[in-house]
C-alpha positions as CSV (number, residue, x, y, z in Angstrom):
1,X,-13.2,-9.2,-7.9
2,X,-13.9,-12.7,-7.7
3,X,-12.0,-13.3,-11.3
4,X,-9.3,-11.8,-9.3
5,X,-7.5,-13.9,-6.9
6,X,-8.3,-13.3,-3.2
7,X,-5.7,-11.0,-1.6
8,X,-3.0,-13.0,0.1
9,X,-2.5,-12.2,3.6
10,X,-4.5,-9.3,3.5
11,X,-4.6,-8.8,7.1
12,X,-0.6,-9.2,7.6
13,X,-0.3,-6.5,4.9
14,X,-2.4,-3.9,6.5
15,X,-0.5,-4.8,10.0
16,X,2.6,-3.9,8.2
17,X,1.6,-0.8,6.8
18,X,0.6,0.2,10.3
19,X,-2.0,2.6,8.7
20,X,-2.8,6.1,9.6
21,X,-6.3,7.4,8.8
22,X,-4.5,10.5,7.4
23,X,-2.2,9.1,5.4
24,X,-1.0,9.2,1.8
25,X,-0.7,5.2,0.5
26,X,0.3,3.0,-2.9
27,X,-0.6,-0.5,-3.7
28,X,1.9,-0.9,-6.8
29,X,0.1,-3.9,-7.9
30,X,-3.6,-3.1,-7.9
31,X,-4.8,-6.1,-9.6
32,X,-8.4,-7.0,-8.5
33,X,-8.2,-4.1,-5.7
34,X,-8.5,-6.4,-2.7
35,X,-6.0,-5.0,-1.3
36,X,-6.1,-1.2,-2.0
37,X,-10.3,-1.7,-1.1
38,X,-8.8,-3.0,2.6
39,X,-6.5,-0.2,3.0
40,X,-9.1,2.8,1.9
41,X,-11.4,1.2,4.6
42,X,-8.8,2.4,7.3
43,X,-8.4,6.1,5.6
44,X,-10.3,8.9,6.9
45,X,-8.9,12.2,4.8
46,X,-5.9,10.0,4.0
47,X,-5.3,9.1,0.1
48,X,-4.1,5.8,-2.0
49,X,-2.7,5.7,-5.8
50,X,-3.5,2.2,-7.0
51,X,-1.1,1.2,-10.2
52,X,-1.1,-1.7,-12.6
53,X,-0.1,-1.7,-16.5
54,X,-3.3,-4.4,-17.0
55,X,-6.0,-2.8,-18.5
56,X,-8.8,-5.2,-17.2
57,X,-7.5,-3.5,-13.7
58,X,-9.2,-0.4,-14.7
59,X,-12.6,-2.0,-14.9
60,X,-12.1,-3.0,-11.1
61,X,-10.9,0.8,-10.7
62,X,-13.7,2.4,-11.8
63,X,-15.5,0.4,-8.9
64,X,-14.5,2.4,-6.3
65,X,-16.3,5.4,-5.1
66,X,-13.9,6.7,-2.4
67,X,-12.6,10.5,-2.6
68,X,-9.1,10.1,-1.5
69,X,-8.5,6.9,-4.6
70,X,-6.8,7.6,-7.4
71,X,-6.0,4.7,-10.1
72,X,-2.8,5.0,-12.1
73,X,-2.2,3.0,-15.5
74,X,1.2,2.2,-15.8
75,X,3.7,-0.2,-14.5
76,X,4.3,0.5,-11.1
77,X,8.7,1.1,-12.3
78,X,7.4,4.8,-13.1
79,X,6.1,5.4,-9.4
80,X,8.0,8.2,-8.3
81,X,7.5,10.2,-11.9
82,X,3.3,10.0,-11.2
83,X,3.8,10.6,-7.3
84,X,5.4,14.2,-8.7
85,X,2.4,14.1,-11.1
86,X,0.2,14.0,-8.1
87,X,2.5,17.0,-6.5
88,X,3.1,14.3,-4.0
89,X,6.6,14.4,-2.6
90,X,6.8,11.2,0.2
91,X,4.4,8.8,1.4
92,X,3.8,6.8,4.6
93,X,3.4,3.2,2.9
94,X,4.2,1.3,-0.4
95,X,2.6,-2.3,-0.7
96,X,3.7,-4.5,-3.8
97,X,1.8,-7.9,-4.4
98,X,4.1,-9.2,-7.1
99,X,3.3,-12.3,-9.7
100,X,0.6,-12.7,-11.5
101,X,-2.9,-12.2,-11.0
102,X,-5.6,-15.5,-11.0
103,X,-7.8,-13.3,-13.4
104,X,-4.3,-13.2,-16.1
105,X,-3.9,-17.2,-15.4
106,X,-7.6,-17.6,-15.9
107,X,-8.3,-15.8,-19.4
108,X,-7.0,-18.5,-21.6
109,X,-6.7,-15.4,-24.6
110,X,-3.7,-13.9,-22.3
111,X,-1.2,-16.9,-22.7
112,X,-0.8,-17.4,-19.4
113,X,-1.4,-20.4,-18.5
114,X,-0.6,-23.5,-19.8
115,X,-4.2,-25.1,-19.0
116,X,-5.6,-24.0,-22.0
117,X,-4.3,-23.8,-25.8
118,X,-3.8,-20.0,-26.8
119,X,-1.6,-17.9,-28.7
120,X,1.9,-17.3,-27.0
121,X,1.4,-13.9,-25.3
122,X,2.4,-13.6,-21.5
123,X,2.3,-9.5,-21.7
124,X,1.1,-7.8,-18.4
125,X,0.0,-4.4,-20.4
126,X,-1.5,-5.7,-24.1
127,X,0.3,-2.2,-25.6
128,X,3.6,-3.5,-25.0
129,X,5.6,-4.4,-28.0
130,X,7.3,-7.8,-27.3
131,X,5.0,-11.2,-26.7
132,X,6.1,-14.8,-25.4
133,X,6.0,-15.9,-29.3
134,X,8.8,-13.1,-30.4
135,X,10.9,-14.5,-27.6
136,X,10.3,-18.1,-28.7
137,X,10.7,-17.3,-32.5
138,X,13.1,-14.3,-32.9
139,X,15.1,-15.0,-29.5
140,X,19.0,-16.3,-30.0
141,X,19.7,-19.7,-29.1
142,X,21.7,-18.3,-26.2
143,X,19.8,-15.3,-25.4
144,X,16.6,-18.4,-24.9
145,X,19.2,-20.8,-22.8
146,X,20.0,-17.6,-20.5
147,X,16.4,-16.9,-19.8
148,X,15.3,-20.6,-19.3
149,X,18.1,-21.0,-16.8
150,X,17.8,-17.7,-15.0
151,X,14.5,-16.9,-14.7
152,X,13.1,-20.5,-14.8
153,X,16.0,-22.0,-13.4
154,X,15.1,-24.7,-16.0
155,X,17.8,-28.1,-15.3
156,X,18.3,-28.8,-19.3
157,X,18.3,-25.2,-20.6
158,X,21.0,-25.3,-23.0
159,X,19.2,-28.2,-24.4
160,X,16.1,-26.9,-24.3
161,X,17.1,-23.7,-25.9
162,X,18.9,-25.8,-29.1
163,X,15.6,-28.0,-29.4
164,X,13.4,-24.6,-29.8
165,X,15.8,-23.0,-32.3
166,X,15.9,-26.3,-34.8
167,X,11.8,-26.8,-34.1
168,X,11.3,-23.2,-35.3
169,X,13.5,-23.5,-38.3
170,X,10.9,-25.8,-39.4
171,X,8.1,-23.9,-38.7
172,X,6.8,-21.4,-36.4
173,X,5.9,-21.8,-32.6
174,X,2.7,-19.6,-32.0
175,X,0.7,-21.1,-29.9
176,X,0.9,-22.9,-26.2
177,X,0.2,-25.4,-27.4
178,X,3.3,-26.1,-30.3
179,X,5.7,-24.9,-27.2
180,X,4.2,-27.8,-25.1
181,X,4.6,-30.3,-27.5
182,X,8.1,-29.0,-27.5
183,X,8.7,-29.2,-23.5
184,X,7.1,-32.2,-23.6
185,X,10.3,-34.3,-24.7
186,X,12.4,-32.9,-21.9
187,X,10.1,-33.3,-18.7
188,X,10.7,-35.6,-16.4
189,X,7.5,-38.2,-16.2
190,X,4.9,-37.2,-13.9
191,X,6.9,-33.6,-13.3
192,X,5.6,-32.1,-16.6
193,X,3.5,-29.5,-15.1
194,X,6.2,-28.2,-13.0
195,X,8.5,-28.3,-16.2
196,X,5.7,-25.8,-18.1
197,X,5.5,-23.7,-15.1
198,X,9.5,-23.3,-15.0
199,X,9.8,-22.5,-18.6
200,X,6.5,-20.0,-19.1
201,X,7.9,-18.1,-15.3
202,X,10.9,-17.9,-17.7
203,X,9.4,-16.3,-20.4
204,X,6.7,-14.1,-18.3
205,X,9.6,-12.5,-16.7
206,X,11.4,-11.7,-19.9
207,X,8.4,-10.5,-21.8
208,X,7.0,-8.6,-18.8
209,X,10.7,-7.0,-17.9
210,X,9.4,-8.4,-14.5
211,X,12.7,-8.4,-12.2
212,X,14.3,-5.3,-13.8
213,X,10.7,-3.6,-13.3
214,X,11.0,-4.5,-9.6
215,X,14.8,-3.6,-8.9
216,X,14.1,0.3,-10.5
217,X,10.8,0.6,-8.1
218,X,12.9,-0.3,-5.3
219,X,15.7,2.1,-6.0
220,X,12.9,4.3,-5.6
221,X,11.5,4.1,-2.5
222,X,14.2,5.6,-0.4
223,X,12.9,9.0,-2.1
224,X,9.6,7.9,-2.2
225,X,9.1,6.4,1.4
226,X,9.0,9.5,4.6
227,X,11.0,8.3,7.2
228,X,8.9,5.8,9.5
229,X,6.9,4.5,6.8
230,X,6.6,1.2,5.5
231,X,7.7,-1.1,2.5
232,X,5.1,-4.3,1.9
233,X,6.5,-6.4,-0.3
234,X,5.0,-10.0,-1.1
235,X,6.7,-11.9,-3.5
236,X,6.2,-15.6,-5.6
237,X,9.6,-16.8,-6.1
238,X,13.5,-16.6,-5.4
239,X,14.1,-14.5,-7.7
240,X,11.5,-12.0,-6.8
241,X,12.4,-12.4,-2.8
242,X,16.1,-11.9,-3.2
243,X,16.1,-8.1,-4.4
244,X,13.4,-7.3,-1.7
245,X,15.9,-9.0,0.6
246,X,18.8,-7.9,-0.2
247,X,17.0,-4.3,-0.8
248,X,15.5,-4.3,2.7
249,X,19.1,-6.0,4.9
250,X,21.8,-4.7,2.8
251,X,20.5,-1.3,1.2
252,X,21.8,-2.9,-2.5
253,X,20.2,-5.2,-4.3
254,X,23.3,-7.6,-5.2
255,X,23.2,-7.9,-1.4
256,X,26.9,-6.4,-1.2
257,X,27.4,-3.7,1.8
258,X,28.3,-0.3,2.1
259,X,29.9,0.9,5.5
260,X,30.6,4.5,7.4
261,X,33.6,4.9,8.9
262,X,32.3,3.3,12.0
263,X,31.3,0.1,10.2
264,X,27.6,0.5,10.3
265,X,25.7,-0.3,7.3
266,X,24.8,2.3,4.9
267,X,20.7,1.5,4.0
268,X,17.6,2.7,4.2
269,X,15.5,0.8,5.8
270,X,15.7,-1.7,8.5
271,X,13.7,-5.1,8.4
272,X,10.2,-5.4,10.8
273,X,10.2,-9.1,10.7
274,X,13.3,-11.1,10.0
275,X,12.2,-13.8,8.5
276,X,9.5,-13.4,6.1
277,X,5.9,-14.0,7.2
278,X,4.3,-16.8,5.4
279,X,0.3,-17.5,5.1
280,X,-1.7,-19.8,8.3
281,X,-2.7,-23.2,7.4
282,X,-6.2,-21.8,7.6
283,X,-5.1,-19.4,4.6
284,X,-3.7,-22.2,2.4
285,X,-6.6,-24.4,2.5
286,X,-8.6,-21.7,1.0
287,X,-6.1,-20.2,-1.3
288,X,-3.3,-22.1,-3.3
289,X,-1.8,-19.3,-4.8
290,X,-0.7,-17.9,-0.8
291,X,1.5,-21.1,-0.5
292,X,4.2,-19.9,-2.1
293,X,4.0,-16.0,-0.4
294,X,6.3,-14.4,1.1
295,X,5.9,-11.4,2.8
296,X,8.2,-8.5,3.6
297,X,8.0,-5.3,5.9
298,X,10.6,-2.8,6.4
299,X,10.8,0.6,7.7
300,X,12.8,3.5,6.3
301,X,15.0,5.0,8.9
């Protein structure tokens, strides 16, 4: 657990799942299992189905002796198919802890990270087909320039994108350490980190199908949620915070509105807090990766 990142906010989460010892629970993003160990605490005859696509999160699975814990492996975009696998048709609580884990930054083999010098892989489940060196190498100069400036909201993507394709002409970019040397000519002086971070975000996302994975699980959870129950969601970035924003306020994740006749707002769920909850100072001394948290509760009507 420790290779794992503490959970963020643990206690906030549980508080927004308002937790009944008999209830049926996910944690879509099991990760380490901080979280899902918290919530089986509070469960008497209740159950929890734990997913993540990592394999290394199987090892922290296998942990835990509790009757009424089952761990899935897959990405948590498949929810409702496995919940009907489980003959379970609606649950009382879905918590999502997106980004990435500190265990993935921390294994230098996974790519993540631009601390250490690896090959270029980024992939949240090793079985999937598509690595962070396929999009660098095989990617079109546009499809790279749309990436860098969506997902990574990168300043000189275009640029950027143009400077990749002629480097790779020449030879290959396979490891993190070849892209660096690339980045490193567009970075602003003494910003260079934050450049790397902006541009492997980008390519994380797109490897890892990241923000499409999240829009289909939340398209879900009308179904999947019984009415009263509640949505957790804790997200990294912008990107990440606007669907669960729009999802939760609007019932549409473009944030548009859909009306009845009397002009009330067709969605299903209505926000606990309204703005989201972000970590105590006490919290952020102790843990750098809650400073950029934020947390999301809703309830479905």
């Amino acid at each position: 657990m420790s290779e794992y990142h503490e959970p963020v906010m643990l206690q906030q989460c549980l508080d927004g799942l308002a937790i009944k010892p008999n209830g049926i629970y996910v944690d879509l993003t099991f990760g380490g299992g901080g979280h899902s160990k918290a919530i089986l605490e509070k469960l008497t005859d209740g159950k929890l189905l734990g997913f993540d696509q990592d394999q290394d999160a199987e090892v922290n699975a296998e942990a835990i002796n509790h009757p009424g814990f089952e761990f899935v492996q897959a990405n948590f975009r498949f929810v409702k198919k496995y919940l009907k696998l489980y003959r379970i048709k609606q649950v009382d609580g879905v918590l999502a802890d997106l980004g990435v884990s500190s265990h993935q930054f921390n294994k230098a083999e996974r790519g993540f990270s631009t601390r250490f010098d690896a090959e270029l892989d980024m992939r949240m489940d090793q079985h999937a087909p598509v690595t962070a060196k396929e999009v660098i190498n095989e990617y079109s100069e546009s499809d790279l320039h749309k990436i860098f400036g969506l997902y990574g909201e990168v300043r000189n993507a275009k640029t950027l994108a143009s400077a990749i394709v002629s480097a790779r002409a020449a030879s290959p970019i396979n490891t993190i350490g070849e892209l660096k040397e690339i980045l490193a000519r567009f970075a602003k002086r003494g910003r260079e980190n934050k450049y790397y971070a902006q541009v492997f975000q980008a390519l994380r996302i797109e490897v890892n199908e990241e923000l499409k994975a999240l829009e289909e699980a939340l398209l879900q959870m009308e179904e999947v949620i019984k009415p009263g129950g509640r949505l957790v969601v804790m997200s990294y970035h912008s990107l990440e915070d606007r669907l669960v924003k729009n999802y939760i306020n609007k019932g549409k994740l473009d944030g548009e509105e859909e009306k009845d006749f009397y002009g009330n707002v067709l969605k299903p769920f209505k926000s606990v807090n309204r703005k989201p909850i972000t970590a105590e100072e006490e919290e952020l001394e102790n843990n750098n990766r809650a400073r950029s948290a934020k947390l999301r509760i809703a309830e479905k009507l």
